[in-house]
C-alpha positions in Angstrom: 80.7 -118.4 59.4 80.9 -115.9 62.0 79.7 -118.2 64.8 79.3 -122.0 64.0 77.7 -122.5 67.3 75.0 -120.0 67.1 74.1 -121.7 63.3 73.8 -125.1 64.8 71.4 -123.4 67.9 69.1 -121.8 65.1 69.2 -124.6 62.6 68.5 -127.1 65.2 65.7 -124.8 66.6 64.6 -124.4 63.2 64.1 -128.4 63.0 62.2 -128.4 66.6 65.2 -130.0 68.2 65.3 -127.0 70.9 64.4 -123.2 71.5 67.2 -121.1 70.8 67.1 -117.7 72.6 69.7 -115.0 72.3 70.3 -112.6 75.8 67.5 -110.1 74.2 65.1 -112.7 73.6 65.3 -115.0 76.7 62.4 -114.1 78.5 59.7 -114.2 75.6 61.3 -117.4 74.8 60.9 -118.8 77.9 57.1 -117.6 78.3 56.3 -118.7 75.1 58.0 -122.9 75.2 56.1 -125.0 74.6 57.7 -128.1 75.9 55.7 -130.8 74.1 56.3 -129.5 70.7 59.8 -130.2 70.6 61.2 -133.1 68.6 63.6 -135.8 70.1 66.9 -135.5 68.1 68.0 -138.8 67.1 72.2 -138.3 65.8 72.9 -139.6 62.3 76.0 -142.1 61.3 79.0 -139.4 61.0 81.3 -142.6 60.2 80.8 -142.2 56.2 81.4 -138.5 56.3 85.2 -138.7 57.2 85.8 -140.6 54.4 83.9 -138.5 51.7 85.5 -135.3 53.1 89.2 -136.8 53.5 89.3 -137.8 49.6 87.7 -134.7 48.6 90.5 -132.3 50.7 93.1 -135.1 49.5 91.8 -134.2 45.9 91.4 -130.5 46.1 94.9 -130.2 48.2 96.5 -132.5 45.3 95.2 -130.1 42.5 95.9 -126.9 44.3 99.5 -128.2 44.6 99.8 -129.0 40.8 99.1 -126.3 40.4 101.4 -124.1 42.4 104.1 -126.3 41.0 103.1 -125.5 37.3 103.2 -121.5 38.7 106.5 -121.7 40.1 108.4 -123.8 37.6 106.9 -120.9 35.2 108.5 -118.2 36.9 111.7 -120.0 37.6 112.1 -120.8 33.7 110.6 -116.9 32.5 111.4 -115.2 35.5 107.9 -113.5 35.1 105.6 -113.9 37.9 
């Protein structure tokens, strides 16, 4: 992702969370708000998500290693990369 911050601005705005306005489209964004049809944003429980993602790098850093190990015992026993 080029720009995490701009995706969360249009994703958000997407949900009705907030108007999201780039420097070329400020003004007409601005004349055209309409205040009352936003939606209150109400944060989610992010304490699972550390958990989930930490076993899932754990595992995929785990495999990735196995398998640069398998590569490089391979070339040190053949000599062929």
């Amino acid at each position: 992702m080029d720009n995490h911050q701009s995706k969360l601005a249009e994703e958000l705005a997407d949900r009705k969370h907030l108007f999201c306005a780039s420097p070329q489209t400020l003004l007409c964004t601005i004349n055209s708000m309409i205040l009352e049809s936003l939606i209150p944003y109400h944060p989610g429980d992010a304490r699972p998500v550390p958990g989930v993602s930490t076993y899932q790098m754990i595992d995929q850093a785990a495999e990735l290693s196995y398998t640069w190990v398998r590569y490089f015992a391979n070339v040190c026993f053949t000599g062929q990369w």
